[in-house]
C-alpha positions in Angstrom: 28.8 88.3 152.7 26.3 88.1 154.7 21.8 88.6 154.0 21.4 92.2 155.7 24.9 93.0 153.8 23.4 91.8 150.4 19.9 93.1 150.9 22.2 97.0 151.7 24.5 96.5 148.1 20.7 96.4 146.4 19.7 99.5 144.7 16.1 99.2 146.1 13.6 102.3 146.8 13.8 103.5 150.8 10.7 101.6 151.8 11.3 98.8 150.1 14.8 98.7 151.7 13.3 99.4 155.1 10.6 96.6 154.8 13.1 94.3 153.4 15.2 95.1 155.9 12.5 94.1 158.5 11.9 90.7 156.8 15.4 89.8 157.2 15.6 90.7 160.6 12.5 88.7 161.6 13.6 86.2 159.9 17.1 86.7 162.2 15.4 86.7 165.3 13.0 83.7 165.1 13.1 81.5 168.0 11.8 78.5 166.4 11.4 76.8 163.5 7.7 77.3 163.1 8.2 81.0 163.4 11.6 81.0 160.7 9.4 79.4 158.5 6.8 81.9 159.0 8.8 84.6 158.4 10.2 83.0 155.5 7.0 82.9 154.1 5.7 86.7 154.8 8.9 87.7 153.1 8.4 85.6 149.9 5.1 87.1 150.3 6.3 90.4 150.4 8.3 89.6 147.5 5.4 88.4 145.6 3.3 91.3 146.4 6.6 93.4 144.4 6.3 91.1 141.7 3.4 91.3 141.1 3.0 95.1 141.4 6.2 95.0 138.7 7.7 97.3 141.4 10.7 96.1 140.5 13.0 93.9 137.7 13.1 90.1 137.3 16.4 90.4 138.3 15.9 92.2 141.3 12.9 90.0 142.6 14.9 87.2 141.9 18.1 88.3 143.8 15.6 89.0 146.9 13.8 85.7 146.7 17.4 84.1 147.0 18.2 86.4 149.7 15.2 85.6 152.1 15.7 81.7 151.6 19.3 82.1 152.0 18.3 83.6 155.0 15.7 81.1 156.1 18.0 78.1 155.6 21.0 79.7 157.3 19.4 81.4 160.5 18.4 77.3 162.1 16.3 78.3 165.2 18.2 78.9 168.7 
């Protein structure tokens, strides 16, 4: 299964979907690894920023946090 698949089986509010979504995508397109690793770290941001809002459950920041370095790791710039 892959990232954009798990982030879509979350149960997440719209906007957090849509911005998550975005993450993941930027993290997708990166053309180097400077700029993964940049996007990798606005999403954990972004995830942060949830966190610390309690927007959402441990579990649920959790299973993002695993999603964008997932998606970090496996996305090696083109």
């Amino acid at each position: 299964m892959n990232d954009t698949h798990k982030l879509a089986q979350m149960d997440l509010p719209p906007l957090i979907q849509s911005r998550a979504t975005s993450h993941l995508e930027r993290i997708a397109r990166a053309a180097d690894d400077p700029s993964r690793m940049l996007a990798g770290e606005r999403a954990a941001g972004f995830v942060e920023g949830l966190e610390a809002a309690r927007a959402l459950t441990p579990a649920t920041i959790e299973a993002l946090f695993l999603i964008f370095d997932d998606a970090s790791d496996s996305h090696p710039a083109r």
